[in-house]
C-alpha positions in Angstrom: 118.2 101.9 169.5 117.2 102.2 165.9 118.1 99.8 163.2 120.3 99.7 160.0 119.4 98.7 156.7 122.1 96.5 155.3 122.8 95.7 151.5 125.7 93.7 150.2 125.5 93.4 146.7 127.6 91.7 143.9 128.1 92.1 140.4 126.0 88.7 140.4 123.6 89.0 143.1 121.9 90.8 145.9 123.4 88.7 149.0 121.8 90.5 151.9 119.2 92.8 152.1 117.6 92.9 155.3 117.2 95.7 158.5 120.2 94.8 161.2 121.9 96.1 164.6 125.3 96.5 163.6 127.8 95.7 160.5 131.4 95.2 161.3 133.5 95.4 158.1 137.4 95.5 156.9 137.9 98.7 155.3 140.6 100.2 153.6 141.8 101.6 156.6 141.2 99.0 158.5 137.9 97.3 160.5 135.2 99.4 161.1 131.7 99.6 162.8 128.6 101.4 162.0 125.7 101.6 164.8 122.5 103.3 163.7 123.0 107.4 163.5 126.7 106.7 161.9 128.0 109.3 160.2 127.7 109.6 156.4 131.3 108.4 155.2 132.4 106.0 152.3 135.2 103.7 152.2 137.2 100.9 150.0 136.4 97.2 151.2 139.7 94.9 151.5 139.5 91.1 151.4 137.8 90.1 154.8 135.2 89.2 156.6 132.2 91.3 156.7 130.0 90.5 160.3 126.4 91.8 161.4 123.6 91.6 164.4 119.9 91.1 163.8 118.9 90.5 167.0 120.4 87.5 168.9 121.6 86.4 165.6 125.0 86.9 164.5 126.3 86.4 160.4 129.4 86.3 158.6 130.7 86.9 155.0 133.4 86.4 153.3 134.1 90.0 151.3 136.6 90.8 148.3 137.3 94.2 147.2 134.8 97.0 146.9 133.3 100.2 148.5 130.8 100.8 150.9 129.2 103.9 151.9 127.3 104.6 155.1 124.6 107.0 154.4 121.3 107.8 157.4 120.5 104.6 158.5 122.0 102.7 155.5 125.2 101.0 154.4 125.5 100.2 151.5 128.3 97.3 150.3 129.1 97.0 146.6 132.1 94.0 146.6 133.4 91.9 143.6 132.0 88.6 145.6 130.7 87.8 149.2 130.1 84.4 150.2 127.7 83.5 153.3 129.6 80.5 154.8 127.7 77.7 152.9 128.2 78.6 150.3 132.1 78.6 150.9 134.0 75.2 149.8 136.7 74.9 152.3 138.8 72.6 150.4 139.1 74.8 147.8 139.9 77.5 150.0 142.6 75.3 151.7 144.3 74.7 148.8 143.9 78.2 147.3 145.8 79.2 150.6 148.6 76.7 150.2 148.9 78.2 146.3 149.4 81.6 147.4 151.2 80.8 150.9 153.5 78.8 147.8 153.9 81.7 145.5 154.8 84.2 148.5 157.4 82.0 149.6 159.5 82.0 145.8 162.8 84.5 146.1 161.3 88.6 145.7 163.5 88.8 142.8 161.6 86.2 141.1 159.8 87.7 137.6 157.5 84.6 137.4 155.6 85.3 140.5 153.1 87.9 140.8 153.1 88.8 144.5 150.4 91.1 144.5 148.0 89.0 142.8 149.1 86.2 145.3 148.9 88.1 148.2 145.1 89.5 147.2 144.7 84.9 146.5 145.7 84.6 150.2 143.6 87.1 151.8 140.7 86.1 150.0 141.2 82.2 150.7 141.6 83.3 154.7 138.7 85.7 155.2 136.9 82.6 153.4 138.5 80.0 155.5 137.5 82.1 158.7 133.8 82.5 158.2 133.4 78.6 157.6 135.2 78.0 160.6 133.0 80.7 162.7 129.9 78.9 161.3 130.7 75.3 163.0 
């Protein structure tokens, strides 16, 4: 089997760039994979965790929102932010979680509370707390 080249990139950074077996991502439609020889598509990136193969190795990231597009042996991530697991503080995280898991809980009614923005707080402070906890 062939290989894939894999870019994630940031408004910041280039966080990976490098030829891998497989990228597992959460899409707008939910988690998809792409194998080399994937058909050309391209799709919104939710908050998540974004996973890939090079060889026996296996990597995690923790994605916000974005697009990527699969194109020949290519995909191709453009996200706000991704974060490789050491470079995640889980404490922060943690209590960026109990913030939003806080603000969800108010009364729906409630005009002070932006649920959206929490709920978007809460996905991002889970996909981050999940790839620390996959790298331990």
């Amino acid at each position: 089997m062939g290989k894939l080249y894999l870019e994630v990139v940031t408004p910041a950074r280039v966080v990976v760039s490098r030829d891998v077996d497989i990228v597992v991502a959460p899409g707008s439609e939910g988690e998809f994979g792409v194998l080399p020889g994937h058909v050309t598509f391209l799709t919104g990136i939710m908050p998540g965790e974004l996973r890939y193969n090079a060889g026996a190795g296996s990597e995690s990231l923790a994605v916000t929102t974005g697009f990527a597009e699969v194109s020949g042996n290519r995909v191709s991530v453009l996200v706000d932010a991704a974060e490789k697991a050491g470079e995640i503080d889980a404490e922060r995280a943690k209590r960026a979680m109990d913030r939003a898991k806080g603000r969800l809980s108010a009364d729906r009614t409630s005009k002070d509370v932006d649920f959206v923005r929490a709920e978007a707080a809460l996905k991002r402070a889970v996909a981050r707390l999940k790839v620390v906890q996959k790298s331990l």
